[in-house]
C-alpha positions as CSV (number, residue, x, y, z in Angstrom):
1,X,-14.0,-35.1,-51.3
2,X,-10.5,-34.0,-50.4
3,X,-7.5,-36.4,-51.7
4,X,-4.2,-35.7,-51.2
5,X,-2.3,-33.9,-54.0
6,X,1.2,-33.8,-54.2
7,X,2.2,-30.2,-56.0
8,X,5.2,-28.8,-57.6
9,X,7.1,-26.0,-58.0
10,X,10.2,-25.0,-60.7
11,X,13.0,-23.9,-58.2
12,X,14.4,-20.4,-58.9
13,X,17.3,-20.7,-61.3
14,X,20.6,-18.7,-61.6
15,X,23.7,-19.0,-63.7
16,X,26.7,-19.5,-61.5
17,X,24.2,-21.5,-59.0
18,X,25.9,-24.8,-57.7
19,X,23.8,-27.7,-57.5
20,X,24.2,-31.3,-56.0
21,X,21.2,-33.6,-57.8
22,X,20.3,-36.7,-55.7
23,X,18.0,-39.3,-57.2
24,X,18.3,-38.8,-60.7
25,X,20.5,-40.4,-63.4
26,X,21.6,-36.7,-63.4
27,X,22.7,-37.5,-59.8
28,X,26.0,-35.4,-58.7
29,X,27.3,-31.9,-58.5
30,X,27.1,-29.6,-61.3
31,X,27.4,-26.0,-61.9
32,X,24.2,-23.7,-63.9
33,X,26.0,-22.1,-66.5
34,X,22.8,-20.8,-69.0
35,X,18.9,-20.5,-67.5
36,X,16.2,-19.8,-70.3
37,X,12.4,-20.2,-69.6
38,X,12.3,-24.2,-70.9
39,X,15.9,-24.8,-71.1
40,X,18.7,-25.2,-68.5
41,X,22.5,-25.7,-69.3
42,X,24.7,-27.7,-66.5
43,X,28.6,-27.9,-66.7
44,X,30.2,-30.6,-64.0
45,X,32.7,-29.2,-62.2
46,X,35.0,-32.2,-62.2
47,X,35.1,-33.3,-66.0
48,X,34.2,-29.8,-67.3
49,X,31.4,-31.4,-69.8
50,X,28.1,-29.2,-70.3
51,X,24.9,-30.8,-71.0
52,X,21.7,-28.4,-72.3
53,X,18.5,-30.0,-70.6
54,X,14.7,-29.2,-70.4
55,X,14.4,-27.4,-66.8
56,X,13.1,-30.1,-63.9
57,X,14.7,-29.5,-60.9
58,X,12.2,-28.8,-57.8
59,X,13.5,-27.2,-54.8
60,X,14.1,-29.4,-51.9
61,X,16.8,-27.7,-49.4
62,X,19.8,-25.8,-49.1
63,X,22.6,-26.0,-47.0
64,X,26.4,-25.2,-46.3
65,X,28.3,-27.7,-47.4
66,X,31.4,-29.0,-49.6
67,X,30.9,-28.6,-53.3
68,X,32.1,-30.4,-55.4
69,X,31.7,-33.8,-53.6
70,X,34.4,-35.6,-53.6
């Protein structure tokens, strides 16, 4: 019997990338400064402070717009 699956997929990652994270306590703009395979490190681009997390961003869309959110 078929059930519905929900499936996910790690985004593609870059250093430099600039990111805005809705939904999350994480939630805001920040800036990919360091990708490993397990590991990603954020800076925000307001305060400048850098936080080394385990990677668990999935890719949702990507559009123009102003970054950082003011």
């Amino acid at each position: 019997m078929n059930q519905k699956v929900s499936i996910f997929k790690p985004c593609p990652l870059y250093e430099g990338q600039k990111i805005r994270i809705q939904d999350s306590p994480l939630e805001g703009d920040w800036e990919i400064v360091k990708v490993s395979k397990f590991k990603i490190t954020l800076r925000c681009p307001i305060s400048g402070k850098e936080l080394v997390k385990d990677r668990f961003l999935a890719f949702h869309e990507e559009r123009e717009q102003e970054w950082p959110k003011n």
